[in-house]
C-alpha atoms as one frame of an Amber mdcrd trajectory, in Angstrom:
protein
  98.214 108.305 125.664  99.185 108.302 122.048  97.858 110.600 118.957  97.023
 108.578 115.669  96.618 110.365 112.852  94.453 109.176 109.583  97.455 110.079
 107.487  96.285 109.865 104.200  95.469 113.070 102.713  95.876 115.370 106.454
  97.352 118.897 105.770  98.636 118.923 109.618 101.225 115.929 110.330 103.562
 118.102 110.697 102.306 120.371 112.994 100.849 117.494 115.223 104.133 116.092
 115.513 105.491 119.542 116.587 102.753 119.785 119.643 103.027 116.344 120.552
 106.962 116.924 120.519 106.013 119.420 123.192 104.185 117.471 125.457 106.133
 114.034 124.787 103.232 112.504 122.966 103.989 109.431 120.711 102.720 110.282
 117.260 101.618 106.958 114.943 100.839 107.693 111.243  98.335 105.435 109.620
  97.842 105.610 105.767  97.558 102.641 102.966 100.183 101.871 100.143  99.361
 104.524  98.132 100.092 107.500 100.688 103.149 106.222 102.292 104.659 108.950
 104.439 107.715 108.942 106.727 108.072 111.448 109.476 110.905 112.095 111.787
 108.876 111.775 114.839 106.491 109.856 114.059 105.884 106.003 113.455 104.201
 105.312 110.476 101.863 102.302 109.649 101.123 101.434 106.067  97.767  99.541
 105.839  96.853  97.289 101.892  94.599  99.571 100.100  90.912  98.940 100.220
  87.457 100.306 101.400  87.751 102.006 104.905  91.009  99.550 105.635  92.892
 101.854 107.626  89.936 103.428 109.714  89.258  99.902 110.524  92.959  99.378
 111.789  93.170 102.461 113.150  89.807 101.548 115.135  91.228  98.432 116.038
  94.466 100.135 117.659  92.709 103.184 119.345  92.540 103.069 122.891  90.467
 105.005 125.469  92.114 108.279 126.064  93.949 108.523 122.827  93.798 111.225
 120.222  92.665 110.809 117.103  93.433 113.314 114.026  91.306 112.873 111.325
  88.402 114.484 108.987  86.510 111.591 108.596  83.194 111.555 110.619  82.824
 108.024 110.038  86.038 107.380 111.441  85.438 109.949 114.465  81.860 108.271
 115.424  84.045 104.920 115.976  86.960 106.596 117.901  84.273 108.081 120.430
  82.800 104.949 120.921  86.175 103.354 122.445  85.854 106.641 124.607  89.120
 108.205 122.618  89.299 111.882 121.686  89.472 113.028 118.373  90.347 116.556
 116.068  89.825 117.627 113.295  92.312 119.046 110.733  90.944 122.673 111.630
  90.567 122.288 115.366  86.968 121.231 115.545  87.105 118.978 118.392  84.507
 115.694 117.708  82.222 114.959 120.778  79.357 113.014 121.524  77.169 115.848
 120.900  77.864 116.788 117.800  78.784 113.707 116.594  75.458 112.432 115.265
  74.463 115.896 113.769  77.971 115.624 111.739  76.792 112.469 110.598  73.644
 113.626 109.614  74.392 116.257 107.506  77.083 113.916 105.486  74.066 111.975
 104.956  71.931 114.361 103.538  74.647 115.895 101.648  75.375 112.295  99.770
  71.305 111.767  99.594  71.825 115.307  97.520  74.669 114.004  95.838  73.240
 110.663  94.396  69.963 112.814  93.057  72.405 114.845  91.191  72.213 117.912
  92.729  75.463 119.900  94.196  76.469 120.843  97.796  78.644 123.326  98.186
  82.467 121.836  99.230  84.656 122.996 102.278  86.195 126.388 101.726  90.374
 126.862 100.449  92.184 125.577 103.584  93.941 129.284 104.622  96.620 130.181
 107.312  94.919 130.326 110.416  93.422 126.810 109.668  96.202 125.871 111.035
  96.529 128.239 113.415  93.178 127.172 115.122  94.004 123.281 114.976  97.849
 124.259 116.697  95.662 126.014 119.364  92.996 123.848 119.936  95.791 120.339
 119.605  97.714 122.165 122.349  94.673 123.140 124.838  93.477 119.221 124.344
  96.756 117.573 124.946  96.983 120.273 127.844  93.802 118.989 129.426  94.637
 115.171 128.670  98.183 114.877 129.395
């Protein structure tokens, strides 16, 4: 088991590194050329810029039972199809059952979007954010390591 986080733009490398530290989880950092970020801890991959490249290449080197860190539902529909697990950067864990409602409501929200009309945004990212994701990182690698 490994943890692959979609590096570019996550508020919580560090603190994934720090529970997978715990339970001797290898930690792989994907972003593209424009996010490059070293981590002590951590290897990092640096995918060419373009349209979806590194969820594709992070697809690509997923394997069932990993863990996946990322915010992207997109990215998290693809992961659960390879039978992986995958977080979010606040804790919410992605499953097959609320996958498709996820997905749903991004595509209503961009429907919205492209008529010109506004959705509200995700709230301020605050302290226990990162509380909850610590928590809920630990409990899963708990229950898959």
């Amino acid at each position: 088991m490994k943890i692959i986080i979609d590096a570019d733009g996550c508020p919580v490398i560090d603190l994934t590194i720090k529970v997978a530290k715990k339970f001797n989880i290898s930690v792989i950092l994907m972003c593209d050329t424009a996010h490059q970020l070293e981590r002590e801890g951590a290897e990092t991959i640096i995918i060419s810029q373009g349209a979806d490249a590194v969820d594709f290449a992070l697809v690509n080197r997923v394997n069932k039972g990993d863990l996946v860190v990322t915010q992207d539902y997109g990215l998290a529909a693809m992961v659960l199809s390879k039978q992986a697990n995958v977080i979010n950067q606040n804790g919410l864990r992605y499953t097959d059952e609320n996958i498709d409602q996820l997905l749903f409501t991004r595509y209503v929200s961009k429907k919205v979007r492209n008529a010109g009309g506004r959705v509200k945004g995700p709230k301020k990212r605050q302290k226990d954010d990162n509380l909850n994701f610590e928590l809920s990182l630990e409990a899963l690698c708990r229950e898959l390591h």
